[in-house]
N, C-alpha and C positions, 0 to 999 in steps of 0.2 A: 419379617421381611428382611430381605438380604440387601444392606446397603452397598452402593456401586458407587461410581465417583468417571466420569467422563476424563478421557485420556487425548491429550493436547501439547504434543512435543514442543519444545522452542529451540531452534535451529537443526540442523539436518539431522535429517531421520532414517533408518534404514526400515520402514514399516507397512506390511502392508494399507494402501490405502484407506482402504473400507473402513480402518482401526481408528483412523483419525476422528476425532470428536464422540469417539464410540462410549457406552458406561461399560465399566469392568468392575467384577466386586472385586474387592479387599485380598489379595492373596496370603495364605495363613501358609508359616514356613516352617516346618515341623523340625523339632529339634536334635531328634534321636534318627540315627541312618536306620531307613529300609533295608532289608533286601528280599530278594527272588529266589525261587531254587531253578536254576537251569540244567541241561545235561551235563555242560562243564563243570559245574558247580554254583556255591552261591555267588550272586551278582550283585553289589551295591547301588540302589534306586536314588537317582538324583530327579526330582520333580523342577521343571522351568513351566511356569503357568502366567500366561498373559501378556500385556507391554513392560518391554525393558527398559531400565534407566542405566545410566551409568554408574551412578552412588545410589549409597544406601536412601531409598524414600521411605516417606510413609506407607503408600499405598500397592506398589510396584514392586517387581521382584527385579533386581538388578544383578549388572554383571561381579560386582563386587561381591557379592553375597553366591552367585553360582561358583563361582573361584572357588571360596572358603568352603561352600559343603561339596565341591568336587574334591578338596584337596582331603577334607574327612572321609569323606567314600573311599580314595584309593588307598588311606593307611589302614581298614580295616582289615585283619590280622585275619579273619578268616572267609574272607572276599576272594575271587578270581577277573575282577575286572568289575565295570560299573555298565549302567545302562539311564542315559539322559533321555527321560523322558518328555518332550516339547508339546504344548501347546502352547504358543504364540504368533501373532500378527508382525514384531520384531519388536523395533526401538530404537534407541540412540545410537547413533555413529563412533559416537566417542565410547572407549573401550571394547568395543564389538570383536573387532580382527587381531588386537591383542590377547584379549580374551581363546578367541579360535586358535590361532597359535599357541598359547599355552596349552592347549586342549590336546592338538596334535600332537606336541611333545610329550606330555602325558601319557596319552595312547598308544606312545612307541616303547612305557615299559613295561602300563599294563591295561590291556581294550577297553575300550568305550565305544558302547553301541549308542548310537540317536533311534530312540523308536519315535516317531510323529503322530503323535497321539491326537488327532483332528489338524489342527494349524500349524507348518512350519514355514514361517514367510520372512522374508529379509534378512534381519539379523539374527533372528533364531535359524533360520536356514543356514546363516552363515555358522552358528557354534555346532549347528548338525553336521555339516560339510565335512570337518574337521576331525570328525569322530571315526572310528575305525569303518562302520558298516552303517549304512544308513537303511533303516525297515519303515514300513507305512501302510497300513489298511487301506483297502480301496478306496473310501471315502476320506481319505487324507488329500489337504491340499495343500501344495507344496511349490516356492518360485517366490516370485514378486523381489526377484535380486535387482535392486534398484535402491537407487538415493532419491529423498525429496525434501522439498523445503519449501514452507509457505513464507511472507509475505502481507501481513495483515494492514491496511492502511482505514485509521481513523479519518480524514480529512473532512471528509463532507460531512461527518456526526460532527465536526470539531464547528465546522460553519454554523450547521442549522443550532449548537448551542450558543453562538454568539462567540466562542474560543479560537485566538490566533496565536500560534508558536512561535517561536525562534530561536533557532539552535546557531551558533556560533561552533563550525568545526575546522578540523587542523588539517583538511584533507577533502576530494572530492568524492570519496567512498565513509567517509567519518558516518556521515546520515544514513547510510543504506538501512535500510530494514526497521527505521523507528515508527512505530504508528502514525506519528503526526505530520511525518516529512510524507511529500506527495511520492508515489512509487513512479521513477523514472527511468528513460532505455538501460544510460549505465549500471545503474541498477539491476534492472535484469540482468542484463551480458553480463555483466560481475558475479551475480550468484548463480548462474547459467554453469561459467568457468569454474566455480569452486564446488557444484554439483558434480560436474562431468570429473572433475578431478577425482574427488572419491566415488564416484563409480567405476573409475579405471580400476582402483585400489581392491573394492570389489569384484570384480571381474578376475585381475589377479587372482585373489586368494580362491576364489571357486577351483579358477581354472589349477592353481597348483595342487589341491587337494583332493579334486574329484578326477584330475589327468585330462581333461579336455580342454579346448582349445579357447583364449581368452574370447578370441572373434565367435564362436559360435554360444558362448556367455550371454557375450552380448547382444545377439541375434535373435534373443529370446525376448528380448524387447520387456523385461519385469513380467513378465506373464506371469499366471498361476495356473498350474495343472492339478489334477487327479495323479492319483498315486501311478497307476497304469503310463500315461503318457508320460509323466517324469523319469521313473524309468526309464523308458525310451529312448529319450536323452541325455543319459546318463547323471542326474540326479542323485536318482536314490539308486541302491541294491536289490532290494527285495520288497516285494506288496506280500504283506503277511498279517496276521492279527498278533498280537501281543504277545497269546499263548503260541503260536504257532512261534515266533521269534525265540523264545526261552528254550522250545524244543531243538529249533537249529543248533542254536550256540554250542560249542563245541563238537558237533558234527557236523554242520557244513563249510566252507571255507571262506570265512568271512574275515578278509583279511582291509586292507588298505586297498583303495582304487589302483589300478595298474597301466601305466598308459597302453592304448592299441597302438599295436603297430597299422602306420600309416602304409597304404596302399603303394607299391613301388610307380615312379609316374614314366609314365609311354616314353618306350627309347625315338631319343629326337632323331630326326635326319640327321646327317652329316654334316660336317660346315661346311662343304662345297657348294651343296644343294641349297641349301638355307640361305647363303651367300647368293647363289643365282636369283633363285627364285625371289629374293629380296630386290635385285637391281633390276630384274624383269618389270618387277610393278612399280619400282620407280621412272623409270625407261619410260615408262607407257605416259606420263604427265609431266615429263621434266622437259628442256628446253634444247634448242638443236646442238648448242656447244655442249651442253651436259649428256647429250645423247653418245656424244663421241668420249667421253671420258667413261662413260657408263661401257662404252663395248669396246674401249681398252681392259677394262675393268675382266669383263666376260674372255677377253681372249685370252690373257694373261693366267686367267682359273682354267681355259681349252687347253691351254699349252699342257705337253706330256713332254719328259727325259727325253732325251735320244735314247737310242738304244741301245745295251750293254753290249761292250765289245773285247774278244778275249786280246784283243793287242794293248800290249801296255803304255802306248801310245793315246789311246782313244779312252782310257779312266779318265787322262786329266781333263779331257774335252766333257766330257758327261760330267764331271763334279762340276764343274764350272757354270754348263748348262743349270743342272739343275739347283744351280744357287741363285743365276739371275732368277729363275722362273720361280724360285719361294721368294725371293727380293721382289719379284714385281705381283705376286700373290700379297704378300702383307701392303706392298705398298697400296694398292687394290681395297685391300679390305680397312686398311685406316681411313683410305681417305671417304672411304664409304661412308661406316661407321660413325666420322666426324659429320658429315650432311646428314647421315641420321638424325642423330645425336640433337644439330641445330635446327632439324625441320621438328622433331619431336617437342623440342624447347620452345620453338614460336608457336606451334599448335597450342598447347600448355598454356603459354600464355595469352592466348588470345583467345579460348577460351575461358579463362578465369576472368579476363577481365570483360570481355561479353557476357558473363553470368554475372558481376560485380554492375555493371551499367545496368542489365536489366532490371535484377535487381534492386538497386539505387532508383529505377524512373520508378519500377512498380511499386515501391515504398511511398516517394514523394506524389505522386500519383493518388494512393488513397487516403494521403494525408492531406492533399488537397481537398480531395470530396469531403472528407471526414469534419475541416478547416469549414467546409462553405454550410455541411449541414448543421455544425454547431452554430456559425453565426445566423442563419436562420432560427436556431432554438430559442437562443438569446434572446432574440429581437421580440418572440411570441410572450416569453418567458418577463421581459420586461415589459409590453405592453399590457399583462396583466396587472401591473405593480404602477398605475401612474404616480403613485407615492413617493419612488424611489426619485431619486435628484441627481441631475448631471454625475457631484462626483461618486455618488453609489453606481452609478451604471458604466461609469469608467473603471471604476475598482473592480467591478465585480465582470467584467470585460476581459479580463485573466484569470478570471477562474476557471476551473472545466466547469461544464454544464451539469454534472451531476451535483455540483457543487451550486451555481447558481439556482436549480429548481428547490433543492433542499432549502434554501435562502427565500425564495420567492413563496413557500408556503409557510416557513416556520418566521419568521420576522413581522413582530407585531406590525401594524398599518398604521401611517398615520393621516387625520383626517386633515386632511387643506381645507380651511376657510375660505368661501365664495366672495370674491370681490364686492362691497357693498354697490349697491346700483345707486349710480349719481347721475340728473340731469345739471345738466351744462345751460345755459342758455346764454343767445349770442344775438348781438343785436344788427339785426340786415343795415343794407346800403340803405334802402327806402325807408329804412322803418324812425318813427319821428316818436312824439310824445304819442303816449295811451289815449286810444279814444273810447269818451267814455258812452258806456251801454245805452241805448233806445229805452224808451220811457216804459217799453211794458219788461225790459228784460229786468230793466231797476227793479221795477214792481214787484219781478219775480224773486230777485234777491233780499229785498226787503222782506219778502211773505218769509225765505226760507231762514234769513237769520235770525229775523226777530221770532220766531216761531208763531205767527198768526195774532201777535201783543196788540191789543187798537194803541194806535199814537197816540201823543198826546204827552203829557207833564207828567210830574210824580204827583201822583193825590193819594189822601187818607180816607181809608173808606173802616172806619172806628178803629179796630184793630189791627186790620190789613194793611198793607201798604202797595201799593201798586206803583212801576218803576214804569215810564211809558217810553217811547224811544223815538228817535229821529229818522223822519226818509232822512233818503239820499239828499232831494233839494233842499229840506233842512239843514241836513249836515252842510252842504255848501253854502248854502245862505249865513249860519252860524261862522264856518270859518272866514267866510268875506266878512263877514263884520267882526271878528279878532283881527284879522290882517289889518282893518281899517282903522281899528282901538289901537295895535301895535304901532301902526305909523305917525297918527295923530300924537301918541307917544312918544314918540324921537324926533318931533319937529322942536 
């Protein structure tokens, strides 16, 4: 069984997605250079299989190490050029477009073909790019020019273990991206900005290596295509199979991408026209003073020379003429231009800042709902928990709610003790000394405490002894007469 080992970049990646958390076995790096025999001759076989690293890994084939057996491939003494053959998803940012650049230069003393041997996506796409010819079997997929970057946040595992962090940093971006710091807006918009930044950089180098246009790079939104369709787009060169490639080579012309010439664009009107036809549509919603400046404007472009005349008299009067009439032509057309210029600018800005308001409400907006349906959560979330105590439900009142539910089921419980039940007793307005019970209730307390005992003394009945016991009227006859022994006593 063929061990693999799952592939998990840390920090920007130039990869296709799908790759992310994917298994990959082990890539084995052969020591001794290939080659091919093609129609030009033989070709040095450079192998790129799987996710890129920037340095040398364990597991991964790296830019470092494609460098060193490129730079063995092009001194091989009975070689005509090399052929990088790619399967990968991409990899690391870091060394990628250097890497491509060095490639290109390479290739400018002796070719390197990319053949795409199933997968060539992001930064393998980008070291293919760079190669003199790029070929692909139909079932090659090829694109995904893009940057990405995860973001992994422990916090709520950090709760439900009972763990709380604190980081102490020198900066308001110091924290971004550590697992245990909470993921925040700045946060995002920060690695938003340093995504989009190396994907310009990206864009760039396609667009200078393949000759198309950086805007239409990017337009492609990281997509992945079939061999057929990237073509299309100017991608690759050729949909061929491997063998078919080796046959080309030196017979077809497989050189470096060539820019096309771009389409010549529509001869404009005149600036007369353009001119007119501009102050016409403004004329139609501008204001009644402005109406009159606007068809000074127009008369000034009506005006024509006088007419040439052979007396040498009548030159100086036509130059003259037709100096005021370009003086009041430019003055015409600045002062235009300028209202342009400031209606264009206040448009601008008030549209941006209408998109920036709307914006702004539709944000605060769903963070309100969002605000009302977590404190609903909460409330449910703690109503399960009567355990928890004021300051736990304060505390845990800034948590997010992903955080408190994780809290609400992993946090041992603990039991509260039932108030013992105590009678109170209170003595009323009316109420005087005890009255004591009715002769049969006595009777009845007497049966039940003495347990059915017959009255009477303590007697010995031989062995036994029998303990006899007192009613009630006994009992109080007895203690009148102690009370009457005690008093007779302290006379």
């Amino acid at each position: 069984m063929r061990e693999s080992r799952k592939y998990c970049p840390m920090g920007c990646a130039a990869v296709n997605p799908q790759a992310w958390g994917g298994d990959y076995p082990k890539v084995t790096i052969k020591a001794e250079v290939e080659t091919v025999d093609t129609v030009a001759g033989k070709m040095a076989l450079v192998c790129i299989d799987g996710p890129l690293t920037h340095k040398p890994a364990e597991w991964f084939d790296c830019y470092v190490g494609i460098a060193a057996r490129l730079e063995c491939a092009l001194i091989q003494p009975d070689t005509v050029g090399v052929i990088l053959k790619i399967d990968s998803p991409g990899g690391d940012v870091a060394g990628c477009f250097e890497l491509a650049k060095c490639i290109r230069e390479k290739a400018a003393i002796k070719p390197i073909h990319a053949y795409i041997d199933g997968v060539g996506a992001s930064a393998a796409y980008a070291l293919a790019c760079a190669c003199t010819s790029i070929t692909a079997p139909p079932s090659a997929l090829i694109g995904s020019i893009g940057i990405i970057e995860a973001i992994v946040s422990q916090v709520a595992a950090d709760a439900a273990q009972g763990l709380q962090f604190l980081f102490v940093t020198s900066g308001d971006r110091k924290g971004d991206g550590n697992p245990h710091i909470p993921i925040t807006e700045g946060a995002n918009a920060a690695l938003q900005s340093h995504v989009d930044g190396l994907a310009e950089l990206f864009f760039g180098l396609v667009a200078d290596m393949r000759q198309i246009s950086s805007d239409k790079v990017q337009a492609l939104q990281a997509g992945i295509f079939l061999a057929a369709e990237a073509a299309d787009k100017g991608l690759i060169d050729t949909v061929a199979t491997f063998d078919e490639l080796t046959a080309q080579i030196g017979v077809s012309d497989m050189t470096f991408p060539k820019a096309k010439a771009e389409a010549a664009p529509p001869a404009e009107e005149s600036g007369k026209a353009k001119l007119r036809k501009m102050i016409a549509a403004e004329m139609a919603e501008a204001s009644e003073e402005d109406r009159k400046l606007y068809s000074k404007m127009l008369a000034g472009l009506d005006e024509k020379p006088a007419e040439a005349s052979d007396a040498d008299g009548d030159d100086d009067g036509d130059k003259k003429a037709k100096a005021e009439s370009e003086k009041k032509d430019a003055e015409a057309k600045a002062e235009f231009e300028k209202k342009e210029a400031d209606a264009k600018a206040q448009a601008a800005a008030a549209l941006a800042k209408g998109q920036f308001d709307l914006a702004a409400a539709h944000f605060a907006l769903k963070a309100e709902i969002q605000a009302e349906r977590d404190a609903v959560t909460r409330e449910k979330l703690f109503a399960s928990r009567p355990d928890f105590d004021a300051n736990t439900r304060a505390m845990m009142s800034a948590w997010p709610v992903e955080q408190v539910e994780a809290a609400v089921k992993t946090f041992p419980r603990v039991i509260v003790p039932a108030a013992a039940a105590s009678a109170v007793g209170s003595v009323g307005v009316t109420q005087g000394k005890p009255t004591p019970p009715a002769d049969a209730d006595a009777e009845f307390i007497d049966r039940k405490m003495t347990g059915r005992l017959p009255p009477g003394a303590v007697t010995n009945h031989g062995a036994h002894l029998t303990l006899g016991y007192m009613t009630q009227a006994q009992a109080q006859a007895h203690l009148a007469k102690l009370t009457a022994t005690a008093a007779e006593g302290s006379k």
